[in-house]
C-alpha positions in Angstrom: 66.6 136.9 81.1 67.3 140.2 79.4 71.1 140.8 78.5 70.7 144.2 80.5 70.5 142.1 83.5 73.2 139.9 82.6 75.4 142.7 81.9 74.7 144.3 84.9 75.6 141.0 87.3 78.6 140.7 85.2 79.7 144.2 86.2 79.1 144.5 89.9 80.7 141.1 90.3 83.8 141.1 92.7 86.1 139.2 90.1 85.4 141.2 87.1 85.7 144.6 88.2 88.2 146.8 85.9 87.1 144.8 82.8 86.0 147.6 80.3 82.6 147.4 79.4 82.9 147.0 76.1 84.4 143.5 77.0 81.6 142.5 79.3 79.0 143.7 76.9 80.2 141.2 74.6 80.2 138.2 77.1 77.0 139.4 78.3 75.4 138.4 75.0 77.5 135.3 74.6 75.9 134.5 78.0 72.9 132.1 78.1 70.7 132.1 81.2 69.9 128.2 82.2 67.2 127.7 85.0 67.3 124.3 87.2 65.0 122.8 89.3 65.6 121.5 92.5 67.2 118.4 92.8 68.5 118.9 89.1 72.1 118.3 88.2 73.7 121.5 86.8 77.4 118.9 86.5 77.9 115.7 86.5 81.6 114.4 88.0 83.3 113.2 84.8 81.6 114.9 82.0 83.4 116.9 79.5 84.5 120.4 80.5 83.0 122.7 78.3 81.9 125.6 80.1 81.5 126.9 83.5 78.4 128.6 85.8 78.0 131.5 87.4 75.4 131.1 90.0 72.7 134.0 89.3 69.8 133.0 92.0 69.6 130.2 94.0 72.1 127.8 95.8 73.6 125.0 94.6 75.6 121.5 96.1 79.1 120.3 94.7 80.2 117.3 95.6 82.5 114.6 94.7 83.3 110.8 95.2 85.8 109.3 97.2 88.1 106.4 96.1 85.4 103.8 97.6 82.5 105.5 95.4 80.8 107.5 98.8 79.4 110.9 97.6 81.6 113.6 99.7 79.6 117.1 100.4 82.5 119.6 99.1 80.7 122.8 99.5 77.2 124.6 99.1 77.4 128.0 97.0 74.6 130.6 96.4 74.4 134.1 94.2 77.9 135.0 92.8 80.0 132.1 92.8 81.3 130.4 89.7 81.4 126.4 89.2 82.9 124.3 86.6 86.0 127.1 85.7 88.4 123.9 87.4 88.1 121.8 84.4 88.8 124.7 81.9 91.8 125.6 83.3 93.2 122.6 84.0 92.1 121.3 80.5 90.5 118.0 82.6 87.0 116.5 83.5 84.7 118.1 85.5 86.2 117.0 89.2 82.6 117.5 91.1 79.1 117.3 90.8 77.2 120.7 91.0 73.0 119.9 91.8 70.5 122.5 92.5 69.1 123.4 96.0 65.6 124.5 95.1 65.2 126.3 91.9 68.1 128.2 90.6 69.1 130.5 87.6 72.6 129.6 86.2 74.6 132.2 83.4 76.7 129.7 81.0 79.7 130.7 79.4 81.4 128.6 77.4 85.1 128.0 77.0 85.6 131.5 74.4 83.5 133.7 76.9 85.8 132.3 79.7 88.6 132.4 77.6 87.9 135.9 77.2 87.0 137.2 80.5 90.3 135.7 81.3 92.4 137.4 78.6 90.9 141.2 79.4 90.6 141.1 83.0 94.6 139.9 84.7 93.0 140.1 88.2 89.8 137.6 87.3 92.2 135.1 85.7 94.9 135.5 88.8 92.1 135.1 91.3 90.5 132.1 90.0 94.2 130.6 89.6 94.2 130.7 93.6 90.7 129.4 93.9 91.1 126.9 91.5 94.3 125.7 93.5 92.5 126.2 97.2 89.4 123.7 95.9 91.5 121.1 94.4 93.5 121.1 97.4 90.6 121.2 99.4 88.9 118.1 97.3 91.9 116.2 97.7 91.8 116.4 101.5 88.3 115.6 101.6 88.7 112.6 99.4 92.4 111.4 101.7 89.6 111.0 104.5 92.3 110.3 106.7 91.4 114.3 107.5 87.6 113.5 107.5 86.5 114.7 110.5 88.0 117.9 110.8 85.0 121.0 109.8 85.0 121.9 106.3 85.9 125.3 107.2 89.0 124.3 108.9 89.9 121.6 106.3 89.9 124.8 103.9 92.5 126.4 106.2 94.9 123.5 105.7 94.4 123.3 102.2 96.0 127.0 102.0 99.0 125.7 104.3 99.9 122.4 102.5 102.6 122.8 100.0 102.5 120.5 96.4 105.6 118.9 95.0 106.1 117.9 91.7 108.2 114.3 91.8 109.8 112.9 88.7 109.9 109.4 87.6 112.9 107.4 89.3 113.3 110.0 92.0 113.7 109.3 95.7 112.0 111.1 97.6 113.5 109.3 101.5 116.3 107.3 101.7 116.3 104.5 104.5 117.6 105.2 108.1 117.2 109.5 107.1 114.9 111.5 109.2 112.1 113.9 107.9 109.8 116.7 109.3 107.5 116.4 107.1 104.6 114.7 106.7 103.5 113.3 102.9 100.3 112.4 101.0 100.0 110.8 97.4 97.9 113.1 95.5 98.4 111.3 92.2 100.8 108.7 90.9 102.5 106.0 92.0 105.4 105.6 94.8 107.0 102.1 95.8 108.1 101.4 99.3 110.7 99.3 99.7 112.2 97.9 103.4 115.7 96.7 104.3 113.8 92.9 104.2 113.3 93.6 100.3 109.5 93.6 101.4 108.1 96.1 98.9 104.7 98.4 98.5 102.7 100.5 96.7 101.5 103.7 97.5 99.1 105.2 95.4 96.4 108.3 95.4 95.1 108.7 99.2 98.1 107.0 100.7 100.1 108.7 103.1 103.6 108.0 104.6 106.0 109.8 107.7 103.6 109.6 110.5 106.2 107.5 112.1 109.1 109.9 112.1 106.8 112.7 113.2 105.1 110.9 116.0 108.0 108.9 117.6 110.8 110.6 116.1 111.9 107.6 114.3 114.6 107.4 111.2 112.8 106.0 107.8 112.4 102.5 107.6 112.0 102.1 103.8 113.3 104.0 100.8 110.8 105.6 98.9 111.3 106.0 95.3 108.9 107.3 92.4 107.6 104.9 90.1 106.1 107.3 87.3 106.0 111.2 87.5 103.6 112.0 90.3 102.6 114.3 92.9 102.7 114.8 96.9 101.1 117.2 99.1 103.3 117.9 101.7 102.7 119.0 105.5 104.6 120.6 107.6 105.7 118.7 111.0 104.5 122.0 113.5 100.8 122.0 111.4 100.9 118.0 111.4 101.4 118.3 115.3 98.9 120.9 115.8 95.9 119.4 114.1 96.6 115.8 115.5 96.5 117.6 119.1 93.0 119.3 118.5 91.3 116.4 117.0 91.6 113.2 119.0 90.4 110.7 116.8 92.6 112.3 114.2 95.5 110.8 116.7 94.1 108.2 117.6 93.9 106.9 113.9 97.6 107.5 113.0 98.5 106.2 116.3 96.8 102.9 115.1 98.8 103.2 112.3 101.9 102.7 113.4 100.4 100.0 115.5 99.5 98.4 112.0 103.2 99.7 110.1 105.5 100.3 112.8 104.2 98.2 116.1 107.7 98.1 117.6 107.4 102.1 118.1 104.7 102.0 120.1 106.9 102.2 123.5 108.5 105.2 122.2 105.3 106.1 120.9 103.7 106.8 124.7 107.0 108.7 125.3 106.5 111.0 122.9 103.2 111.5 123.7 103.5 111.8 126.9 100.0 110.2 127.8 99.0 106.6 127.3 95.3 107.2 126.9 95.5 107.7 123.2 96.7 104.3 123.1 93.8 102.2 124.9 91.7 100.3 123.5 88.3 100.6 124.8 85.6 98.1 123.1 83.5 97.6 125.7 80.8 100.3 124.4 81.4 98.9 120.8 78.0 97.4 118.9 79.0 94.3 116.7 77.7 94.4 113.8 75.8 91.2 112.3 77.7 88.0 110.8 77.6 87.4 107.2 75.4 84.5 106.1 77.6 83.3 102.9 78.3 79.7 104.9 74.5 78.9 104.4 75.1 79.2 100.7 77.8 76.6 101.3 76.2 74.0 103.5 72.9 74.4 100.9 75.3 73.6 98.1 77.3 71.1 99.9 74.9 69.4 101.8 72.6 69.0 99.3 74.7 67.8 96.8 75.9 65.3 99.5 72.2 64.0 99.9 71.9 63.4 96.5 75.5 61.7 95.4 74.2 59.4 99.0 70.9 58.2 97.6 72.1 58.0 94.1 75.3 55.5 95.6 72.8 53.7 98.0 70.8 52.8 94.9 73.3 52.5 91.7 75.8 51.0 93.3 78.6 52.8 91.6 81.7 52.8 92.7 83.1 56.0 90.9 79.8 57.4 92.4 81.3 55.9 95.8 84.2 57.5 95.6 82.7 60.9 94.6 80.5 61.0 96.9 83.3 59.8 100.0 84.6 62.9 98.7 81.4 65.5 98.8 80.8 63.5 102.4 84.3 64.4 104.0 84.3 68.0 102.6 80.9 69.1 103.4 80.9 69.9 107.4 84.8 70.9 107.4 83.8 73.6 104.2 80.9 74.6 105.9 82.2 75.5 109.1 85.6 77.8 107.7 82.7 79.3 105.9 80.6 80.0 109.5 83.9 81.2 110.8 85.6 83.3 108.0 82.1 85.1 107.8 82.1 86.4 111.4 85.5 88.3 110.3 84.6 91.7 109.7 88.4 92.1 108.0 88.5 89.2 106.1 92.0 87.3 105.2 92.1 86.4 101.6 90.1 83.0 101.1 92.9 81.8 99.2 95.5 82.0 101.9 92.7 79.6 103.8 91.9 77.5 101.0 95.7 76.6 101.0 95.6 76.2 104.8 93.1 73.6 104.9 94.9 71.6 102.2 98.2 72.1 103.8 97.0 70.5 107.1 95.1 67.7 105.6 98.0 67.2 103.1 100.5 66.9 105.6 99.3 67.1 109.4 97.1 64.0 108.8 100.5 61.8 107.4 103.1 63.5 110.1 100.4 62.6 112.8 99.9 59.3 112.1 103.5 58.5 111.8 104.1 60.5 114.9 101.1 58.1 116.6 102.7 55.1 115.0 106.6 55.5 116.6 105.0 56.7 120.2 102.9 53.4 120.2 106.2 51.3 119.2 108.6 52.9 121.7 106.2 52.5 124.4 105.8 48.5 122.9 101.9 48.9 122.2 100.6 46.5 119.7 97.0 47.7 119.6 95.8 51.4 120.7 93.6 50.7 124.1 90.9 54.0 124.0 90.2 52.6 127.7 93.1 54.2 128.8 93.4 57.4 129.2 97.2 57.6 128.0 96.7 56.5 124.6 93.8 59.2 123.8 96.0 61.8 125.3 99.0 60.7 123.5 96.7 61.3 120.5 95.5 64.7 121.9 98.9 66.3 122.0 100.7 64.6 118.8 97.1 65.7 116.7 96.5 69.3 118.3 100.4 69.8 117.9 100.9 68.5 114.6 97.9 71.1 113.2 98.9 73.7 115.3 102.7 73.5 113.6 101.3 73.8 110.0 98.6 76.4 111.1 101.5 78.7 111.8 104.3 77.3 109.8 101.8 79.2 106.9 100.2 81.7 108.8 103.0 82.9 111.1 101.6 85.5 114.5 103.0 88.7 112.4 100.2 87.6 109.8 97.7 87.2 112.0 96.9 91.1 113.9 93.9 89.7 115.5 92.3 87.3 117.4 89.9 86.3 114.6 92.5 85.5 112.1 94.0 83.0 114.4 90.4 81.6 114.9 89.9 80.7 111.4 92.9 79.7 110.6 92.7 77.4 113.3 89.5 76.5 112.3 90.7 75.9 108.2 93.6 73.7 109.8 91.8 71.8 112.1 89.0 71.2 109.5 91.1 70.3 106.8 92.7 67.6 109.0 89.1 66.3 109.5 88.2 66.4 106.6 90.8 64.1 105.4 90.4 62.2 108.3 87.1 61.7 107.5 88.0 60.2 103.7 90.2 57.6 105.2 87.7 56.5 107.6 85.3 56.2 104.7 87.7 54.6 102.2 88.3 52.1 104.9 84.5 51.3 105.1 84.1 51.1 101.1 86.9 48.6 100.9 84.9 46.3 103.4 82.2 46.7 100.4 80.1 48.5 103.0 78.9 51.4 100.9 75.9 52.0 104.0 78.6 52.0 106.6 80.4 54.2 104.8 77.4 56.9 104.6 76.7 56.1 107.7 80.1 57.5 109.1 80.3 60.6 106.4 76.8 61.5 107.9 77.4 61.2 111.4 81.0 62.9 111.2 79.4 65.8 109.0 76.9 66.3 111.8 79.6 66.3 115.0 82.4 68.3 113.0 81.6 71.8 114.5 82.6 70.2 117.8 85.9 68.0 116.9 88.9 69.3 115.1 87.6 72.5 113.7 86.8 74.0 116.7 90.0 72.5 119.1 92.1 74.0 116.8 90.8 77.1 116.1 90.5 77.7 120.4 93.9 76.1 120.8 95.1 78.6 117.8 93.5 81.1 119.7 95.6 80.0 122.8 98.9 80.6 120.8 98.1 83.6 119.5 97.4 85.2 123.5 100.3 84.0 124.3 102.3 85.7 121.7 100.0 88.9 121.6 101.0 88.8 125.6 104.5 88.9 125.2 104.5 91.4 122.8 106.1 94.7 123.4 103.8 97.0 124.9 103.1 100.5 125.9 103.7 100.0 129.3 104.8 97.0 131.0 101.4 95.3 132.3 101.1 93.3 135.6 98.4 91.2 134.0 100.5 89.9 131.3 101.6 86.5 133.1 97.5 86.4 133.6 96.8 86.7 129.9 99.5 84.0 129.2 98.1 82.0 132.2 94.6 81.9 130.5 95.7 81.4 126.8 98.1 78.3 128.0 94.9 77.2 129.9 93.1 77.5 126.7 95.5 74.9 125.0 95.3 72.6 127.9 91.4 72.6 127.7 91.2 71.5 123.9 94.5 68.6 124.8 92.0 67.6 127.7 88.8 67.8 125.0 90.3 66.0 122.5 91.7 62.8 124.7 87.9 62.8 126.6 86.1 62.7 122.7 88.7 60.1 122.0 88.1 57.9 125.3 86.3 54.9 125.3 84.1 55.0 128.6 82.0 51.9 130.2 78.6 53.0 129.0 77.5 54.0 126.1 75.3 56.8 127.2 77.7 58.4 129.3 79.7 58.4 126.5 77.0 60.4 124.6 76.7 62.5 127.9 80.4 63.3 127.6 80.6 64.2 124.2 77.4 66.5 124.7 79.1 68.5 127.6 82.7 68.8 125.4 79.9 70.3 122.1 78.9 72.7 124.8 81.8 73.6 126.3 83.3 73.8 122.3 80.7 76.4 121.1 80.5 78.4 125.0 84.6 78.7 124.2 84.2 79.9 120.5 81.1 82.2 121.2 83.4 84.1 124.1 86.5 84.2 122.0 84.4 84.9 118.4 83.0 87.9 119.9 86.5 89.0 121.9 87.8 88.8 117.9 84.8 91.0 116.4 85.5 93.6 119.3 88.9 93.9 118.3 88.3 93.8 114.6 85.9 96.4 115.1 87.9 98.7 117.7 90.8 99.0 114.9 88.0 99.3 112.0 86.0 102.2 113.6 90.1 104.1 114.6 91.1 103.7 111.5 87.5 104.9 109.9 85.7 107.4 112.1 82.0 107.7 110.8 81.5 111.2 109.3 77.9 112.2 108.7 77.4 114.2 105.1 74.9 116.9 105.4 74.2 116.1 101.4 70.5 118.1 100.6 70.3 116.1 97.5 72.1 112.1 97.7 73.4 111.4 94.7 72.8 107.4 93.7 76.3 105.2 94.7 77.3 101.9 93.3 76.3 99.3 96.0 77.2 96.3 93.8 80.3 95.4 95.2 78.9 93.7 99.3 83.3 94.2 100.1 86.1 96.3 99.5 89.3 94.9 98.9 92.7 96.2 99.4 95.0 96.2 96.8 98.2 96.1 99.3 97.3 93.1 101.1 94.0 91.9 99.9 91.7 91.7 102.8 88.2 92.4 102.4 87.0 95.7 104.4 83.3 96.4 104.6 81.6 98.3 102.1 82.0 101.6 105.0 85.6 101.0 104.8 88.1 104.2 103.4 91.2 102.5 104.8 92.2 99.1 105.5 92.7 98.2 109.3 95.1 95.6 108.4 98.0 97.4 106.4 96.7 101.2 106.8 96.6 101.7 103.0 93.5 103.4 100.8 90.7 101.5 99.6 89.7 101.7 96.3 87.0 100.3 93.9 
């Protein structure tokens, strides 16, 4: 391109006019014309900042990545517009990505041309000062997608009405019990959180914080303090207010915030709000997404490892082998099965807060319910347990089922568990980890008879029915409790099906009592015991199957609030890291699918 041409683009541009031309005949020359293909990357997000573009012909795509790694569309620019000028005023990396839409002519100037153009002309250097500030605001909001479905062109209007403040290490920025009208977001550093219960946490790039005292007119429930010198981007409460009322699900999300934060407020909530509709929750249109298969892996593993130690110990003879493979025997359908029902979370609970579970219960509901068994039989003068009766397998029934259900939720209390599914599988890790201890004892007793075949024999056939014992009463009865206490929770509105919902969850526990005590009952026949224990498999997995997919609906319905799908009209996709299947949060460590921006349990960013 001759310099004529450059020099002449240079002087009819908006942004330079008043610079002598002198001045732009020497940038003109300094000036190198670089031509792009389509689909070719002009930046790269994180490269050096050396230079900057103005865009000569053609149009071009700058985008960015979010703090989960998605590729955000920030803005397509054609003739005239200048990219890459953020990083050499702000002395930082390049911030975006800039790729050609078809083919396009660029003019590069590096850092002295800029540097130049910004000495001689006050109003290009002023000018790009307030662009500069408009796109990184701008970037910000796009990448807190808490604002992610509000039009780009409006998102750019609130970027020019959010204020920035500068926040010193050790500074407070809301004492506990004060009220604000403002509404906050972290754009960089870190903030601590800290409650009257000493409960602390961390709020970090993306986080947010004051929806509560906006929304329902609440004082602050935490103190918030800086931990290093950051920055917030602060909103007013009149523009909060107004953007919240022209985008529902923009409500709608922060309303299930404080469902997640604040879920005492909700009453007061509605009030404010004047309308209880933004409050429903409405999952009957909702598609469930498909179950992870990761418990395959484990009954694979398990199972086949199982086989193996049983042929190896019917034919060596062993009796460390015994032992280990008692072990591998007891372990192998209880594993299995948390695994089948931990996958069908779609907000998993950390797996070692359900390892601990099924340790806890085999570690101490197995012992308590035995001695519990023991004194019930001797105050009632009962020298041998008579399964022909159906008091002694309901005695059984209630001090079993109670005895799990008291260390399910001695370690995962209801305010731990927000939904349905997490009292599922934690049901499901206590009840399983009761069996499989259960299970070892029942073996050990067989191996000290010198029966190594009975022993298999009972390993095997335990393994086989273990989906439709204690792993699944529990994790129903669980599920039972946790209606019950969800029920009599404070609400919106008061509800005159509440005493129905309790009705039906305290049916719930009576069904699995009743289950239990008819597996444990000794009948006449032998096939109409089969028969029985067929019908109670059925009625196990029809139970689970209806309250498995209630659980997903609800997971679901607070994963889709919290993260609204938002289509990118990207011309040109830019590769993203799909390595990591989950995304964990950092606040509470749940895993969030891979779509996640925000985590449905504790409201706080994601990040990889």
């Amino acid at each position: 391109m001759p310099v004529t041409d450059v020099f002449q683009f240079l002087r009819e541009h908006p942004l330079l006019r008043g610079v002598p031309d002198s001045e732009l005949e020497i940038v003109a020359r300094l000036i190198e014309p670089i031509y792009i293909s389509d689909g070719e990357s002009l930046l790269i997000e994180g490269d050096a900042s050396t230079d900057c573009f103005f865009i000569h012909t053609g149009s071009v795509q700058v985008s960015s990545r979010n703090l989960v790694g998605n590729t955000l569309l920030l803005a397509e620019l054609g003739p005239g517009s200048l990219v890459g000028e953020m990083g050499l005023l702000q002395h930082e990396r390049r911030s975006a990505s800039v790729t050609a839409i078809h083919d396009v002519i660029a003019l590069r100037l590096e850092r002295q041309s800029f540097e130049l153009l910004a000495k001689v002309s006050p109003l290009f250097h002023e000018s790009l000062l307030y662009t500069v500030r408009i796109r990184m605001l701008h970037r910000k909001l796009r990448k807190a997608s808490i604002w992610s479905v509000i039009p780009d062109a409006e998102l750019r209007g609130l970027a020019e009405v959010i204020t920035t403040r500068k926040v010193a290490k050790g500074e407070t920025i809301l004492e506990m019990g004060a009220r604000a009208d403002q509404f906050f977001m972290v754009s960089s550093g870190r903030f601590e959180a800290r409650r009257k219960d000493r409960k602390k946490s961390l709020l970090l790039e993306g986080d947010f914080f004051g929806e509560e005292l906006l929304l329902a007119d609440l004082p602050s429930e935490y103190t918030l303090t800086a931990l290093e010198d950051s920055e917030l981007m602060v909103l007013g409460k009149e523009e909060f207010l107004s953007i919240l009322g022209c985008y529902a699900p923009i409500l709608k999300q922060f309303c299930e915030i404080i469902r997640i934060r604040h879920p005492h407020a909700l009453p007061k909530l509605a009030n404010e709000l004047h309308t209880e509709q933004q409050l429903a929750v409405d999952t009957a249109a909702a598609f469930v997404p498909k179950a992870r298969e990761r418990w395959i892996d484990s009954l694979l593993w398990l199972g086949g490892g199982f086989l193996v130690l049983s042929l190896l110990a019917l034919f060596l003879n062993n009796h460390i082998l015994h032992v280990v493979t008692l072990l591998a025997g007891g372990l192998v359908g209880p594993v299995t099965f948390v695994a089948y029902m931990r996958d069908h979370q779609l907000l998993g609970i950390k797996q070692t807060q359900v390892s601990l579970l099924f340790a806890a219960s085999g570690i101490f509901a197995v012992p308590v319910a035995f001695l519990l068994e023991r004194v019930w039989f001797m105050n009632n003068a009962v020298s041998t347990i008579d399964y022909s009766q159906l008091g002694a397998p309901l005695a059984i029934s209630l001090i079993e089922e109670g005895a799990k259900l008291v260390i399910c939720f001695l370690f995962a209390r209801p305010k731990r568990m927000p939904f349905l599914m997490d009292a599922l599988v934690f049901g499901a890790a206590a009840g399983m980890g009761f069996a499989a201890i259960e299970s070892m004892l029942y073996g050990w007793s067989h191996l000290e008879q010198a029966s190594s075949l009975g022993m298999l024999s009972m390993l095997w056939i335990r393994a086989l029915l273990s989906p439709f014992g204690h792993g699944a009463w529990t994790a129903i009865a669980a599920a039972g409790v946790w209606l019950i206490v969800s029920a009599l929770r404070p609400r919106t509105r008061k509800s005159d099906k509440r005493a129905w919902k309790v009705f039906g969850a305290a049916m719930l526990v009576l069904i699995v009592i009743t289950l239990h005590a008819l597996w444990d009952f000794q009948f006449g026949s032998s096939m109409v015991t089969v028969g029985v224990m067929v019908a109670i498999g059925c009625m196990d997995v029809v139970l689970l199957f209806i309250l498995i997919r209630a659980g997903r609906k609800e997971e679901l319905h607070s994963f889709t609030t919290m993260n609204p799908y938002v289509q990118e009209q990207l011309r040109h996709h830019v590769p993203e890291d799909t390595a990591a299947g989950e995304l964990y949060c950092g606040s509470c460590g749940s895993a969030s699918p891979r779509s996640a921006r925000y985590c449905a349990r504790c409201g706080h960013a994601l990040r990889i």
